[in-house]
Backbone as XML, in Angstrom:
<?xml version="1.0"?>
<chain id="A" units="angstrom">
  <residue number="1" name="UNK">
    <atom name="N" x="-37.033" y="-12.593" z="34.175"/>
    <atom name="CA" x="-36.204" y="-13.668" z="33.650"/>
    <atom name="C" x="-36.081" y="-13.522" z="32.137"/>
  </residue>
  <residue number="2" name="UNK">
    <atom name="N" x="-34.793" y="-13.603" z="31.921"/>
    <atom name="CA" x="-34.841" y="-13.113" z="29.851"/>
    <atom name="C" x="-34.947" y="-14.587" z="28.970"/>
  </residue>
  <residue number="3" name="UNK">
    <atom name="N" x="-35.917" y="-14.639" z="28.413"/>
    <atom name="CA" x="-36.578" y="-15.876" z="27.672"/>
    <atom name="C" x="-35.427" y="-16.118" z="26.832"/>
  </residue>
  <residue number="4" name="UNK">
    <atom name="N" x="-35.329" y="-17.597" z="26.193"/>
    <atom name="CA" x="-34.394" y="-18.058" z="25.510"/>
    <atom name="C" x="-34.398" y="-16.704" z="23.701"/>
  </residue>
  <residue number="5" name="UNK">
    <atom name="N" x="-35.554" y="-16.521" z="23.491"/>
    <atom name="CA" x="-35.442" y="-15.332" z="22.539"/>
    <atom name="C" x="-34.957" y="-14.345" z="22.690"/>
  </residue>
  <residue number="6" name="UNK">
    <atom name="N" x="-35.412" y="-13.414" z="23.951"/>
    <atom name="CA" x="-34.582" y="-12.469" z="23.967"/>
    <atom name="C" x="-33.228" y="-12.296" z="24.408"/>
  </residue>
  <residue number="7" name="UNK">
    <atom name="N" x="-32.443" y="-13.398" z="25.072"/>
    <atom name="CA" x="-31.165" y="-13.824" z="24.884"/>
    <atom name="C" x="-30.140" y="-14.091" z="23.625"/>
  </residue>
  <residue number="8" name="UNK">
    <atom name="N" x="-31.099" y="-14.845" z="22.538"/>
    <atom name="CA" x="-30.612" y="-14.765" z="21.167"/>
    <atom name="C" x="-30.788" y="-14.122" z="20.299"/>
  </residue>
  <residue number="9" name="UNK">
    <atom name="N" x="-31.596" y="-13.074" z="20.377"/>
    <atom name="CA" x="-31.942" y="-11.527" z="20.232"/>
    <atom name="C" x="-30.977" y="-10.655" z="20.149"/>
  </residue>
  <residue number="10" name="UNK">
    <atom name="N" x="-30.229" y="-11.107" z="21.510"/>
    <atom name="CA" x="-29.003" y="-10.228" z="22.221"/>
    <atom name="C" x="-27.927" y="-10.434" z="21.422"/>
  </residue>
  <residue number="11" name="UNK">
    <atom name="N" x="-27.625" y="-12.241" z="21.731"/>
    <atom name="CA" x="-26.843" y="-12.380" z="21.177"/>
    <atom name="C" x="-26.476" y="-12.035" z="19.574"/>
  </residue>
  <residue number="12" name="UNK">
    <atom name="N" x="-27.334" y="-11.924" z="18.834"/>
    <atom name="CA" x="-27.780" y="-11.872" z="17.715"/>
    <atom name="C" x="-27.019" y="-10.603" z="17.170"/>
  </residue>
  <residue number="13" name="UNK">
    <atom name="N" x="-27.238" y="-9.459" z="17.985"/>
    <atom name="CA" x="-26.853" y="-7.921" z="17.960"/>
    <atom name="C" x="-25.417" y="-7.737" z="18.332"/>
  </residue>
  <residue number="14" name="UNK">
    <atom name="N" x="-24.985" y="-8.827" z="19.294"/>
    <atom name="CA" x="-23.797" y="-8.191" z="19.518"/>
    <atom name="C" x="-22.451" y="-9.656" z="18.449"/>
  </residue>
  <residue number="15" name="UNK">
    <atom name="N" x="-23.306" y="-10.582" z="18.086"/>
    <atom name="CA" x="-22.363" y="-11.386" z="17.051"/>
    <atom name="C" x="-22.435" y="-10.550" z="15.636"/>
  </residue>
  <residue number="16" name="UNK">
    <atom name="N" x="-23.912" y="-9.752" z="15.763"/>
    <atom name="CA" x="-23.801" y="-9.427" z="13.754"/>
    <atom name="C" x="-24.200" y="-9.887" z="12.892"/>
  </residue>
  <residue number="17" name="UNK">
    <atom name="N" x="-23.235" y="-9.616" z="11.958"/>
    <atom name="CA" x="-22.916" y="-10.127" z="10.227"/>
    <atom name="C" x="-22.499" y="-10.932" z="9.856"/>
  </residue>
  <residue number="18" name="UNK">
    <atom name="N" x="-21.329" y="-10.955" z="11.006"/>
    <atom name="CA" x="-19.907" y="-12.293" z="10.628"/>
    <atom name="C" x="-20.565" y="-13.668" z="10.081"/>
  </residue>
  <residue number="19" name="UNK">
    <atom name="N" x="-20.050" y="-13.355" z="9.146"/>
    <atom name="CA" x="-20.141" y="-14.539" z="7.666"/>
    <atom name="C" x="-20.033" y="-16.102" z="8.591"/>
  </residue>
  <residue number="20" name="UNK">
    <atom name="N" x="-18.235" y="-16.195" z="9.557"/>
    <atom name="CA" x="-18.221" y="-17.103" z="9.932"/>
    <atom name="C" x="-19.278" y="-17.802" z="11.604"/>
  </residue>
  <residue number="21" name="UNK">
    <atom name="N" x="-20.178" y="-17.355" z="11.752"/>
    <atom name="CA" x="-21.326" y="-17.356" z="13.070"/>
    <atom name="C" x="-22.614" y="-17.744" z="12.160"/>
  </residue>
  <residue number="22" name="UNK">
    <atom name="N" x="-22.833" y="-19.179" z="13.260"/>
    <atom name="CA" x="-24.028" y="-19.837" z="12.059"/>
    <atom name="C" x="-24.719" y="-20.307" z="13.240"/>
  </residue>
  <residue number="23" name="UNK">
    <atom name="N" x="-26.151" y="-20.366" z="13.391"/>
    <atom name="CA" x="-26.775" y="-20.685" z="14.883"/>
    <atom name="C" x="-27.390" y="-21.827" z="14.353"/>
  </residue>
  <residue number="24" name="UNK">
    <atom name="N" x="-27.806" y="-22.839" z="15.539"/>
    <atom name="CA" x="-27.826" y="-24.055" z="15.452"/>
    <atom name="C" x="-28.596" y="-24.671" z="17.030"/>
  </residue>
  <residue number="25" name="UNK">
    <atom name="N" x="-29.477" y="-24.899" z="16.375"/>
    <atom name="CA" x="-30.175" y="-25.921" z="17.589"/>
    <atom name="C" x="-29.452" y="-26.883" z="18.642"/>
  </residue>
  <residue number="26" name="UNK">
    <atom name="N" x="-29.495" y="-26.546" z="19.659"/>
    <atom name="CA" x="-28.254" y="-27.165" z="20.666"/>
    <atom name="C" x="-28.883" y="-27.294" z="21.975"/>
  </residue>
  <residue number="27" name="UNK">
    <atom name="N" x="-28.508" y="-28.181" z="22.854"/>
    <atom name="CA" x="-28.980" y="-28.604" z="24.156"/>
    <atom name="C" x="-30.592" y="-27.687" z="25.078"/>
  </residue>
  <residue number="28" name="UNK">
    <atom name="N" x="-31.235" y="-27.893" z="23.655"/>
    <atom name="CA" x="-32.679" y="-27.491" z="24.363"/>
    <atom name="C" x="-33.117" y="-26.193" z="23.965"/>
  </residue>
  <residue number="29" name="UNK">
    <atom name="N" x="-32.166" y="-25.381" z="22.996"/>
    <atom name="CA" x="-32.149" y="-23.939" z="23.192"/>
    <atom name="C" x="-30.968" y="-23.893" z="21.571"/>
  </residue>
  <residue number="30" name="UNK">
    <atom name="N" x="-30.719" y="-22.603" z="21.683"/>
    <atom name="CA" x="-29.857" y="-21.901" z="20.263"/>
    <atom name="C" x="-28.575" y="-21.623" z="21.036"/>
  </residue>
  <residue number="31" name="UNK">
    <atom name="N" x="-27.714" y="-22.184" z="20.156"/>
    <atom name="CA" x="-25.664" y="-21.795" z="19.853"/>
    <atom name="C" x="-25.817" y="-21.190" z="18.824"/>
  </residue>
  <residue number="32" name="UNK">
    <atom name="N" x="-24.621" y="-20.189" z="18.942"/>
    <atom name="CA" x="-23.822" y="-19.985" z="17.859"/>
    <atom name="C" x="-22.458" y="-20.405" z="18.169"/>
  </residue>
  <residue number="33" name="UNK">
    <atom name="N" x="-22.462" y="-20.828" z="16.646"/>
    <atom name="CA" x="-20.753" y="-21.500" z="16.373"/>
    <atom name="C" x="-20.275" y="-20.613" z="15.197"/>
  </residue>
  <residue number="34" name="UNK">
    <atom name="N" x="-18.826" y="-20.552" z="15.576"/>
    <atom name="CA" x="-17.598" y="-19.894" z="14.936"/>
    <atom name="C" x="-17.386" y="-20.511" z="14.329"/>
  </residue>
  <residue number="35" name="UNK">
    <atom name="N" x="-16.812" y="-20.752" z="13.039"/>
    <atom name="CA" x="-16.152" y="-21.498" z="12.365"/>
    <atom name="C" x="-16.523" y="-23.138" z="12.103"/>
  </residue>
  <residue number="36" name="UNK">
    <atom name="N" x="-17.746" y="-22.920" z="12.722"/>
    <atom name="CA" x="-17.831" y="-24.734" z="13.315"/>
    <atom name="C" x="-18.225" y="-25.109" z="14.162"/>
  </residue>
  <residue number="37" name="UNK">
    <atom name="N" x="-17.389" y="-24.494" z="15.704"/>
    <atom name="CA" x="-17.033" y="-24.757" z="16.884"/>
    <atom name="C" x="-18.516" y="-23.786" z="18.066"/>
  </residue>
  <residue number="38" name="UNK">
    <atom name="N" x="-18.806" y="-24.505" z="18.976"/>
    <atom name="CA" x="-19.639" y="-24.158" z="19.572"/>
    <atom name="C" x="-18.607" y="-22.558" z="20.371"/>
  </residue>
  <residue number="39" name="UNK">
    <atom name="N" x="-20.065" y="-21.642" z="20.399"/>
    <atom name="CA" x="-19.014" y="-20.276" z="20.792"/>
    <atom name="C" x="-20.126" y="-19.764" z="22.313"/>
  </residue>
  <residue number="40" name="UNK">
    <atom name="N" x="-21.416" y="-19.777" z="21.989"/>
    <atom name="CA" x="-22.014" y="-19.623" z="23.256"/>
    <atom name="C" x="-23.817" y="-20.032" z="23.149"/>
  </residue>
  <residue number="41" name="UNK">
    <atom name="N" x="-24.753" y="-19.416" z="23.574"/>
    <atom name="CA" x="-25.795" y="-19.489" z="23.159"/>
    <atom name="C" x="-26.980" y="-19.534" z="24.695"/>
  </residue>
  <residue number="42" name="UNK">
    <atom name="N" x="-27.715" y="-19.669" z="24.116"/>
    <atom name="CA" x="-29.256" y="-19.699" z="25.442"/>
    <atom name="C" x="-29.795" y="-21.155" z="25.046"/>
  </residue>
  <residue number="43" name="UNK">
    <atom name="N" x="-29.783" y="-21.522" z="26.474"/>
    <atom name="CA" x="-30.875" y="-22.889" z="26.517"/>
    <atom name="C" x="-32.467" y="-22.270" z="26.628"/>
  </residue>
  <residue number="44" name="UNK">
    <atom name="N" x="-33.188" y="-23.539" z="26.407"/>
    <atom name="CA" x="-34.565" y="-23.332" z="26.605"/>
    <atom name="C" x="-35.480" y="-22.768" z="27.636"/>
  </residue>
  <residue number="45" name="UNK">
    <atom name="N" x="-34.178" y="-22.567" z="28.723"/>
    <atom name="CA" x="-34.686" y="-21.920" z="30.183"/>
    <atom name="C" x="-34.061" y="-20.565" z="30.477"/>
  </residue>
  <residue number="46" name="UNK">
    <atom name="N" x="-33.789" y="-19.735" z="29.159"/>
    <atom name="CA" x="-33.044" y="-18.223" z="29.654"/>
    <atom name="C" x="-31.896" y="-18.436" z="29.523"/>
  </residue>
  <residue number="47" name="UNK">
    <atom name="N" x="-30.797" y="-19.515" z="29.599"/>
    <atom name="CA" x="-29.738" y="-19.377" z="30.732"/>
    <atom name="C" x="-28.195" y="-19.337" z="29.409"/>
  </residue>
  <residue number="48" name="UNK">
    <atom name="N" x="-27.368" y="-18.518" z="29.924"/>
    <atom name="CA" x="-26.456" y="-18.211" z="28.822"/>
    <atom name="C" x="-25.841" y="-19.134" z="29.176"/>
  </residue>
  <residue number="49" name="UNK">
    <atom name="N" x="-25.404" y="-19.602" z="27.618"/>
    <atom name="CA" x="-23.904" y="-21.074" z="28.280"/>
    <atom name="C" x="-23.167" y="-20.018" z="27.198"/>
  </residue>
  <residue number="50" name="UNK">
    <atom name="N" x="-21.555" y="-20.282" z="27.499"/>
    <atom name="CA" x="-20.400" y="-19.830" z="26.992"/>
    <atom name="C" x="-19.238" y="-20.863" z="27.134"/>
  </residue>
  <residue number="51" name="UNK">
    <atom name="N" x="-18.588" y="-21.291" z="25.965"/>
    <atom name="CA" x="-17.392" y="-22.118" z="26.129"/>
    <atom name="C" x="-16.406" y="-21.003" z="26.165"/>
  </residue>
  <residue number="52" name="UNK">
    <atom name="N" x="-15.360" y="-21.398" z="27.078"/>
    <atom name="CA" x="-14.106" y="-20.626" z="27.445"/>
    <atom name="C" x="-13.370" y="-21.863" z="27.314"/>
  </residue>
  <residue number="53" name="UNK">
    <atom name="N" x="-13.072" y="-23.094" z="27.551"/>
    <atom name="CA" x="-12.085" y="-23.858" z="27.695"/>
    <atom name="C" x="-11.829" y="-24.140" z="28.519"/>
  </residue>
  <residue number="54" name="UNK">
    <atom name="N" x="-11.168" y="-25.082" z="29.315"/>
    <atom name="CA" x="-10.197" y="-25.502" z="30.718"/>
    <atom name="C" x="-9.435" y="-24.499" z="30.348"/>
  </residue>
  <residue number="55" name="UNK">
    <atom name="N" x="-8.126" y="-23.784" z="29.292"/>
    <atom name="CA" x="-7.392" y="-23.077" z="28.914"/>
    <atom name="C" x="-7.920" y="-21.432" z="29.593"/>
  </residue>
  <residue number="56" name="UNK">
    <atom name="N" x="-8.828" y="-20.697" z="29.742"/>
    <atom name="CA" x="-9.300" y="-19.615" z="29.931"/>
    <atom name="C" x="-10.635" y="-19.939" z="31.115"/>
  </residue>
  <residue number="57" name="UNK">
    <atom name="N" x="-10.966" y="-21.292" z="31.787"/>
    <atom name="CA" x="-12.336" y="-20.914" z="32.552"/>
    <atom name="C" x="-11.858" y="-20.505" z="33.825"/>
  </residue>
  <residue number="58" name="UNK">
    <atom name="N" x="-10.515" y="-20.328" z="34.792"/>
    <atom name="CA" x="-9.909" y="-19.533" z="35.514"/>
    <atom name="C" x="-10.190" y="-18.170" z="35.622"/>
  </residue>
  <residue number="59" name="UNK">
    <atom name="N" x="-9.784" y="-17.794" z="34.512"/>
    <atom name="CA" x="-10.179" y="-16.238" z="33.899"/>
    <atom name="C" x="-11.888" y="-16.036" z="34.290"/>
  </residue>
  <residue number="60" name="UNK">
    <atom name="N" x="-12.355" y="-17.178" z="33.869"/>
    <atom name="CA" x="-13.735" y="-16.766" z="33.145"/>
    <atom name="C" x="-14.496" y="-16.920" z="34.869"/>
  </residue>
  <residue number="61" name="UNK">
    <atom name="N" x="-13.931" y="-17.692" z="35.704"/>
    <atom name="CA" x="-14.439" y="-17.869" z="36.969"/>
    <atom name="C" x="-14.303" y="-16.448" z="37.633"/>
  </residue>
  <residue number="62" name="UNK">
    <atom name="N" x="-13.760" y="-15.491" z="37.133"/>
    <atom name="CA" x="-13.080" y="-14.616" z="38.529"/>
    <atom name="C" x="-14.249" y="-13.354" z="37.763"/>
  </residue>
  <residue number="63" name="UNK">
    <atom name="N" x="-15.692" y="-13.552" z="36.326"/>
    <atom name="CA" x="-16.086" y="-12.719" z="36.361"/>
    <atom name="C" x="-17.404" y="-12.896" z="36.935"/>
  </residue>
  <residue number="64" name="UNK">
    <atom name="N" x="-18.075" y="-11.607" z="36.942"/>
    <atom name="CA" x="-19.477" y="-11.819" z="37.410"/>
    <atom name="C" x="-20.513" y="-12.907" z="36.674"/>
  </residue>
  <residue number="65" name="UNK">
    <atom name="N" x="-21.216" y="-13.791" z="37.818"/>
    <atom name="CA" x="-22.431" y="-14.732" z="37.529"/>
    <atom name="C" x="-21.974" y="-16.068" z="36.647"/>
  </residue>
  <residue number="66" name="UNK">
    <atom name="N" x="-20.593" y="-16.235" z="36.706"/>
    <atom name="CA" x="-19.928" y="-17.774" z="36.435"/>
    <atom name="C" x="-20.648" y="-18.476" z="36.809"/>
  </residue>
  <residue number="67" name="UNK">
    <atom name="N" x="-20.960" y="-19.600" z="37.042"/>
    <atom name="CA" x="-21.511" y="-21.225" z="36.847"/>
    <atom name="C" x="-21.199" y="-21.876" z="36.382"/>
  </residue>
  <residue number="68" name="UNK">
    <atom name="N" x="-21.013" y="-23.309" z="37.357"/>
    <atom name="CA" x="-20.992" y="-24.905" z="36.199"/>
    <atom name="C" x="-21.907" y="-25.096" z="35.642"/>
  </residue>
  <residue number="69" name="UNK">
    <atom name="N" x="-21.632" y="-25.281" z="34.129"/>
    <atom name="CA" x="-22.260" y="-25.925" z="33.097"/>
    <atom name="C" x="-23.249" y="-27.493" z="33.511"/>
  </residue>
  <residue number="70" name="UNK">
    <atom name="N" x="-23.786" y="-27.906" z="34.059"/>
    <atom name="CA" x="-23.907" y="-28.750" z="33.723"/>
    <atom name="C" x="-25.753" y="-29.638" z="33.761"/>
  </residue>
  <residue number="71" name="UNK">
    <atom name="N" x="-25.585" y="-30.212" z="32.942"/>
    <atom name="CA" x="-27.208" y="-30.493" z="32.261"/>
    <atom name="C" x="-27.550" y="-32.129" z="33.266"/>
  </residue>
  <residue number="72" name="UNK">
    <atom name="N" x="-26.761" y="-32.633" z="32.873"/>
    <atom name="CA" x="-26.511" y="-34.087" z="33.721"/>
    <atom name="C" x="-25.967" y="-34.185" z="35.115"/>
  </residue>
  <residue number="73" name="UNK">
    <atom name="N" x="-25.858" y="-33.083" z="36.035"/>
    <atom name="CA" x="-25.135" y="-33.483" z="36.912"/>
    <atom name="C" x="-24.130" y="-33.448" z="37.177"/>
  </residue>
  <residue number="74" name="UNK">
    <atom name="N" x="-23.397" y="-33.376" z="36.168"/>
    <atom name="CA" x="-21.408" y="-33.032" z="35.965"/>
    <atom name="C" x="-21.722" y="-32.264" z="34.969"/>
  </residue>
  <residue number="75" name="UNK">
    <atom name="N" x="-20.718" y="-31.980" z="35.623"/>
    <atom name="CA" x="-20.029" y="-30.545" z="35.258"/>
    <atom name="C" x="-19.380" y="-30.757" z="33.990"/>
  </residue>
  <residue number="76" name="UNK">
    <atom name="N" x="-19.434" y="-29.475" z="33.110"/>
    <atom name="CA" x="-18.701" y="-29.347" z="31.561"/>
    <atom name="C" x="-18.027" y="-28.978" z="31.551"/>
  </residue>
  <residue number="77" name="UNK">
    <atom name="N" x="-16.749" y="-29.147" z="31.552"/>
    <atom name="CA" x="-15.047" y="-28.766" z="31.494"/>
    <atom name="C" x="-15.229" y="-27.452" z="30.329"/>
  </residue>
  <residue number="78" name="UNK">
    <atom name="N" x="-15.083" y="-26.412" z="30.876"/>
    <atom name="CA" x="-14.547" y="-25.662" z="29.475"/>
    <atom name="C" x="-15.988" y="-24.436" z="29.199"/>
  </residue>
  <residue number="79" name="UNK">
    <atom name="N" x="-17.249" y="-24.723" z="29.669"/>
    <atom name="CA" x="-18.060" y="-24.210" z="29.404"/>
    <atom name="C" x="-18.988" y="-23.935" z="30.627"/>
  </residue>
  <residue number="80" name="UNK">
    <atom name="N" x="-19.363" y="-23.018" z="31.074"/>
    <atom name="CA" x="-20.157" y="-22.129" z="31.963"/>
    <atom name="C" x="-21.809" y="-21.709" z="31.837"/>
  </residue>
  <residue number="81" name="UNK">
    <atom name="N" x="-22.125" y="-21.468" z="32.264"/>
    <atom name="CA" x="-23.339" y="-20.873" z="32.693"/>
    <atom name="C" x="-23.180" y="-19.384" z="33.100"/>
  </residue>
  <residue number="82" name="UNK">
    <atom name="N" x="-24.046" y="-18.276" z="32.661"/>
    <atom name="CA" x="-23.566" y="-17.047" z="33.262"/>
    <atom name="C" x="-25.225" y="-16.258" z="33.647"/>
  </residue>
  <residue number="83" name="UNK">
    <atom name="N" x="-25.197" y="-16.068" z="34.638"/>
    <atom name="CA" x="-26.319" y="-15.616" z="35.846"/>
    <atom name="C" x="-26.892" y="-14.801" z="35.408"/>
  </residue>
  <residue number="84" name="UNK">
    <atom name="N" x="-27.891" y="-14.395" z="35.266"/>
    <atom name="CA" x="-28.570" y="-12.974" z="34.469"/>
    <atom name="C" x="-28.425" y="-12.423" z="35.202"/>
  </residue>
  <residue number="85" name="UNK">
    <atom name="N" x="-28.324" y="-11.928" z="35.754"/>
    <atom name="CA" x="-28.067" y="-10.847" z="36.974"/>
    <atom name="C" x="-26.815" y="-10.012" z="36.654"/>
  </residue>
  <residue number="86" name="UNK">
    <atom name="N" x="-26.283" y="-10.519" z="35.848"/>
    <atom name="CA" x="-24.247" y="-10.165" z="35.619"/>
    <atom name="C" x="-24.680" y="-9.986" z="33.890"/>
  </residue>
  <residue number="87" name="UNK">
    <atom name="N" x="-26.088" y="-10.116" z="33.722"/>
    <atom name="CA" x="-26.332" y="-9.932" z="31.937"/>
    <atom name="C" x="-26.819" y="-8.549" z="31.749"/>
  </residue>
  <residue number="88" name="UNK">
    <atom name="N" x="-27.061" y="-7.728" z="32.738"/>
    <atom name="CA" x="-28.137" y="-6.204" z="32.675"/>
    <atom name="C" x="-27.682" y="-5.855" z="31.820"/>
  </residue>
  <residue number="89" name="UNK">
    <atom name="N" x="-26.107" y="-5.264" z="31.455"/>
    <atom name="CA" x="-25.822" y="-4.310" z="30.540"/>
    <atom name="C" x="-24.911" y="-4.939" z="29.516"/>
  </residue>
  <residue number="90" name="UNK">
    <atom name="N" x="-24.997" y="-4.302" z="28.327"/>
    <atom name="CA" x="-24.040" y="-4.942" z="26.997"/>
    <atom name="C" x="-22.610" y="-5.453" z="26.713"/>
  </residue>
  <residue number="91" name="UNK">
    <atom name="N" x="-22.388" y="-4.315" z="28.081"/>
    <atom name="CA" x="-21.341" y="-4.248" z="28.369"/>
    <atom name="C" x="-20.707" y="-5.802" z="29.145"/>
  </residue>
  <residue number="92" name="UNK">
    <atom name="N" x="-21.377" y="-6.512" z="29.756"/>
    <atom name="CA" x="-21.246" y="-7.313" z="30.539"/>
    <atom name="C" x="-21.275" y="-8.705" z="29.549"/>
  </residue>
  <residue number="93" name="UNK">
    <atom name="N" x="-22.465" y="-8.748" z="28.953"/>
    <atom name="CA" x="-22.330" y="-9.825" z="27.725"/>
    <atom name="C" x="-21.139" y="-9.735" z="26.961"/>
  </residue>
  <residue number="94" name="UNK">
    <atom name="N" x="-21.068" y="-8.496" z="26.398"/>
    <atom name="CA" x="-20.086" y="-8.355" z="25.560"/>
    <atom name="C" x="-18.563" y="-8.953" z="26.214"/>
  </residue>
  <residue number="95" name="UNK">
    <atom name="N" x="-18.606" y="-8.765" z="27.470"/>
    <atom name="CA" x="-17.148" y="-9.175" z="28.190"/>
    <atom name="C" x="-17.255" y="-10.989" z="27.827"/>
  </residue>
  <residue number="96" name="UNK">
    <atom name="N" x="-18.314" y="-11.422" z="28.353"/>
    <atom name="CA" x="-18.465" y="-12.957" z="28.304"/>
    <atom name="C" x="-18.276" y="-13.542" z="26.507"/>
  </residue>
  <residue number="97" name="UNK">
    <atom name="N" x="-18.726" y="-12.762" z="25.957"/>
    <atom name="CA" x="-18.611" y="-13.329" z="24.469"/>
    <atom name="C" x="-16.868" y="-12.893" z="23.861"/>
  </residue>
  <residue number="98" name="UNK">
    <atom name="N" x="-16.573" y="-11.756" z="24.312"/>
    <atom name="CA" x="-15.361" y="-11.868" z="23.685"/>
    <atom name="C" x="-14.073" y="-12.992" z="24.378"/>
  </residue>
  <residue number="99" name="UNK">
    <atom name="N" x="-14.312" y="-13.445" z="26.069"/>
    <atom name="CA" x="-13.908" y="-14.365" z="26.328"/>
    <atom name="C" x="-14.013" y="-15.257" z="25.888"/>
  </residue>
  <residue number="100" name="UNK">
    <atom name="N" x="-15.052" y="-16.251" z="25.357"/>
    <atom name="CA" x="-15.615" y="-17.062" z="24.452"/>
    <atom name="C" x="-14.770" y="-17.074" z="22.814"/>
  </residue>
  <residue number="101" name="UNK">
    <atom name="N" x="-14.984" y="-15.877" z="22.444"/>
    <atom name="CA" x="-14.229" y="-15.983" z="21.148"/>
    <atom name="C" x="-12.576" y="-16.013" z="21.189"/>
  </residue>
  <residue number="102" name="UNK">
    <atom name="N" x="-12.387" y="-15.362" z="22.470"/>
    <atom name="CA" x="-10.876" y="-16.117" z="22.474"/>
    <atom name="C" x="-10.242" y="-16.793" z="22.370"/>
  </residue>
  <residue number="103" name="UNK">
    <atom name="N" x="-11.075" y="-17.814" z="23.052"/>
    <atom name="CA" x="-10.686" y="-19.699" z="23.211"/>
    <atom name="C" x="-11.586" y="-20.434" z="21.713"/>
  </residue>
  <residue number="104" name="UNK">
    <atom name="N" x="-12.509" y="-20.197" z="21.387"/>
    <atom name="CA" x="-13.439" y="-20.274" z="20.129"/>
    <atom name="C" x="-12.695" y="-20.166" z="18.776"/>
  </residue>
  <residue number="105" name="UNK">
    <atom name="N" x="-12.250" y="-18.661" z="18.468"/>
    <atom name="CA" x="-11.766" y="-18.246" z="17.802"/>
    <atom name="C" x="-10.257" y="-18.508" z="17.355"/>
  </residue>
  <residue number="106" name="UNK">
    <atom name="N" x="-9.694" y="-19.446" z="18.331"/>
    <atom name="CA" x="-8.009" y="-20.072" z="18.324"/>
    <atom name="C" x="-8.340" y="-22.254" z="17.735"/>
  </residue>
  <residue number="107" name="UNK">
    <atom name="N" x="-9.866" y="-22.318" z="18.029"/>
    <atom name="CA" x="-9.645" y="-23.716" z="17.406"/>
    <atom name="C" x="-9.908" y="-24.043" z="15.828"/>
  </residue>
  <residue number="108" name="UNK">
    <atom name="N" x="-9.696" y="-24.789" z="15.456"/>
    <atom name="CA" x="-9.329" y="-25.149" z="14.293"/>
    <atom name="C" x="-10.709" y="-25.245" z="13.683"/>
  </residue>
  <residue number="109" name="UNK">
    <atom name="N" x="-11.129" y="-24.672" z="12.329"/>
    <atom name="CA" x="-12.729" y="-24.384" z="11.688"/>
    <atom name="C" x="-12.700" y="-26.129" z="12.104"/>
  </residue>
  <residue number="110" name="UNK">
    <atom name="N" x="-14.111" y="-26.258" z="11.556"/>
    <atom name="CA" x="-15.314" y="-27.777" z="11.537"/>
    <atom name="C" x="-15.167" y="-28.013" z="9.962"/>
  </residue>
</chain>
């Protein structure tokens, strides 16, 4: 199971430098936000969340280890859960984060 560190580890390597990516204590666990805007991150239990939007979570449903978001019981419009199992290779994160920055990367800075 990949601990909330070595998830933001990951993430860490494949966000970078970028000036505009600032991490931030968030629902139990670490986000990074774009501009402002929440972009993805690990909760306190491993588990990758990624905002895609209602606009792109169609898309984002049809890839490997999708999931509803949700902490309360309902479900989070717009934002996912993604299965470690669909996290093995870089390649696979990397697909989920640049989906993320699609919809991320089009809203307006904070």
């Amino acid at each position: 199971m990949t601990s909330m560190i070595e998830g933001t580890d990951r993430l860490r390597d494949i966000l970078g430098d970028d000036p505009n990516i600032a991490e931030k204590k968030m629902f139990g666990g670490v986000a990074f936000m774009l501009n402002g805007n929440m972009l993805c991150g690990y909760t306190n239990k491993g588990k990758l969340m990624v905002r895609v939007g209602k606009e792109l979570e169609a898309e984002a449903r049809k890839l490997p280890g999708a999931q509803d978001m949700d902490f309360t019981g309902k479900k989070m419009g717009g934002m996912l859960f993604v299965d470690e199992a669909a996290l093995e290779d870089d390649a696979a994160l990397n697909q989920w984060i640049a989906l993320a920055t699609k919809f991320v990367g089009a809203l307006p800075p904070k």
